[in-house]
N, C-alpha and C positions, 0 to 999 in steps of 0.2 A: 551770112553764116550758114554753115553747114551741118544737117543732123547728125548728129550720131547713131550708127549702126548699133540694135541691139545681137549682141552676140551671145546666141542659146548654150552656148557651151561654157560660158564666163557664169550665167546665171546657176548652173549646177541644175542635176534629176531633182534632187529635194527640193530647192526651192519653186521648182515648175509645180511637181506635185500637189506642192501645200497651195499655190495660187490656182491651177485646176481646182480643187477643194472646196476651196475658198467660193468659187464661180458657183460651183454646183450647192452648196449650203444656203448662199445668195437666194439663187433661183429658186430653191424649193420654200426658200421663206415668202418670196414674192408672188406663189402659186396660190391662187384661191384657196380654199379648204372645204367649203362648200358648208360651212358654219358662221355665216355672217350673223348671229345673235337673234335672228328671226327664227321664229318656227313655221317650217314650210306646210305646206298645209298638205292632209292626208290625203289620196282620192277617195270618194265616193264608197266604192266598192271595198277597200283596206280599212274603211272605218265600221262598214258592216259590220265585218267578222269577227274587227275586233269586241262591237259590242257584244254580238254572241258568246266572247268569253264571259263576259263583264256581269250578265246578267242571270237572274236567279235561276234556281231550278224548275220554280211553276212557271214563268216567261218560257222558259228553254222549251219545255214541254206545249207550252201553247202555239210556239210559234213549229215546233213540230210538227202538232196534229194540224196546225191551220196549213201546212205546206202541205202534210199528205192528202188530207181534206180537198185542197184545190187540183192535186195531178188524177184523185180517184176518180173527182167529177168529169174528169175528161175521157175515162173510160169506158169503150161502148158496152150500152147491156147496164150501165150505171146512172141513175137518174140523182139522187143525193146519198150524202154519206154523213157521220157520225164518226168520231174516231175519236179514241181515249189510250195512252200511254202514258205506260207506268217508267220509271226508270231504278236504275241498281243501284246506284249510287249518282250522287252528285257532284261528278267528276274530280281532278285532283293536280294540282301543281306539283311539280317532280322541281325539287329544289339542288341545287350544287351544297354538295357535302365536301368539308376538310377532311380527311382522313391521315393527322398526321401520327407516329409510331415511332416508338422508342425501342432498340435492340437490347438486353443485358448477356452478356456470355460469362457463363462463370465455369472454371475450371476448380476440381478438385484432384486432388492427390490423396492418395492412402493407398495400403500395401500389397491392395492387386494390381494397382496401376493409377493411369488417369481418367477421369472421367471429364466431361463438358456435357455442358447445358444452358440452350439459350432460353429465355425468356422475352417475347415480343409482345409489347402491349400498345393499343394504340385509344385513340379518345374519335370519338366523331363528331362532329360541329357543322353548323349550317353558315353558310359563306352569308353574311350580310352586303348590302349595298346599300349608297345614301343615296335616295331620288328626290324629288320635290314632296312629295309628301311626305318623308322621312327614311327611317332606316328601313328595309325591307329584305327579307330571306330574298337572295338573286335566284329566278325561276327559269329551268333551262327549258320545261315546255309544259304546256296544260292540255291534259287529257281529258277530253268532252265524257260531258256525260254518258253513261252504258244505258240504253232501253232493255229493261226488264220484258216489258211484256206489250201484246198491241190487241186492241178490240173494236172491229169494224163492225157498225152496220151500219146495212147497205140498201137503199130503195130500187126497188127497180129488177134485182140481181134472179134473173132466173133460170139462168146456166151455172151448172155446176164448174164447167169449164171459167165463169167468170170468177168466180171464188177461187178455184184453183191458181187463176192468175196474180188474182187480188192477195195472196197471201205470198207465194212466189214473189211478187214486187217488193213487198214487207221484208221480207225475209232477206235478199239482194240489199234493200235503202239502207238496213239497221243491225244486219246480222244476227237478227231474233230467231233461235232455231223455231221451226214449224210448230209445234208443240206449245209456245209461247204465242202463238198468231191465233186469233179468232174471229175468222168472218161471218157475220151473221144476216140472215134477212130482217129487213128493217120490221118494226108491228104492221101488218095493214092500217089498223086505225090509227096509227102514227102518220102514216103514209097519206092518210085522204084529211087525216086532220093538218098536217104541214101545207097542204095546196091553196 
């Protein structure tokens, strides 16, 4: 017995179409999605930062001074430091807002003529979302904390030129205008008492 020839002109454009279609809906059902019900595990480095968000304002600030603390020590002309900052606020989530708005146009007549007038009022709302710990305002990014102010001292420093830098640095890391930076030389008897 002999096959029968499919003949593409008997089957019609539309029904090639719909079976094209068909193929490609197929296929993209059978495409991984890269959500297999596991939670992939974060690196290292991404779970950092994240905790940087996460955590307080006195953590934020300690782990501040304790990072400026370690780059100062490595500054020639700098033997130990001290460091203390203040911050402006305790930074802030910037949330997605609804912003929906109602038009009203109203038209009047009287015997000079026509007059219109619109009236546009609108309401604002905080978009919600539902996560695993509940409903939560959806946050489109979080703004770190602003440094107020920075107060070094410093053992060791006795180039003016090292101060100069040491505030320069401050002022580059954190955007504290100069005015707000104080580098100070450490006490002596702070100095021989820490050895």
């Amino acid at each position: 017995m002999k096959g029968k020839k499919i003949n593409w002109r008997e089957i019609g454009i539309e029904k090639l179409v719909v079976i094209f279609l068909c193929g490609i809906v197929l296929l993209a059902l059978s495409w991984p999605s890269g959500s297999s019900g596991k939670k992939e595990k974060v690196p290292k480095e991404e779970e950092k930062g994240e905790e940087l968000l996460e955590i307080s304002g006195e953590e934020y600030i300690k782990s501040l001074e304790k990072r400026l603390k370690a780059i100062l020590s490595k500054v020639e002309g700098v033997k130990r430091t001290e460091v203390m900052i203040t911050l402006k606020n305790s930074g802030e989530k910037v949330t997605l807002k609804d912003q929906p708005y109602s038009q009203e146009t109203t038209t009047q007549k009287d015997g000079s003529g026509e007059s219109t007038s619109n009236h546009i009022s609108g309401e604002e709302t905080t978009v919600l979302v539902e996560t695993e710990e509940g409903t939560q305002p959806y946050v489109l990014k979080e703004k770190e904390p602003q440094v107020e102010g920075v107060l070094i001292l410093v053992e060791g420093m006795e180039s003016a030129i090292v101060k100069n830098e040491i505030s320069e640095a401050v002022e580059a890391l954190f955007g504290v205008p100069s005015h707000k930076i104080k580098v100070m030389k450490m006490n002596a008897e702070e100095q021989g008492g820490a050895r």
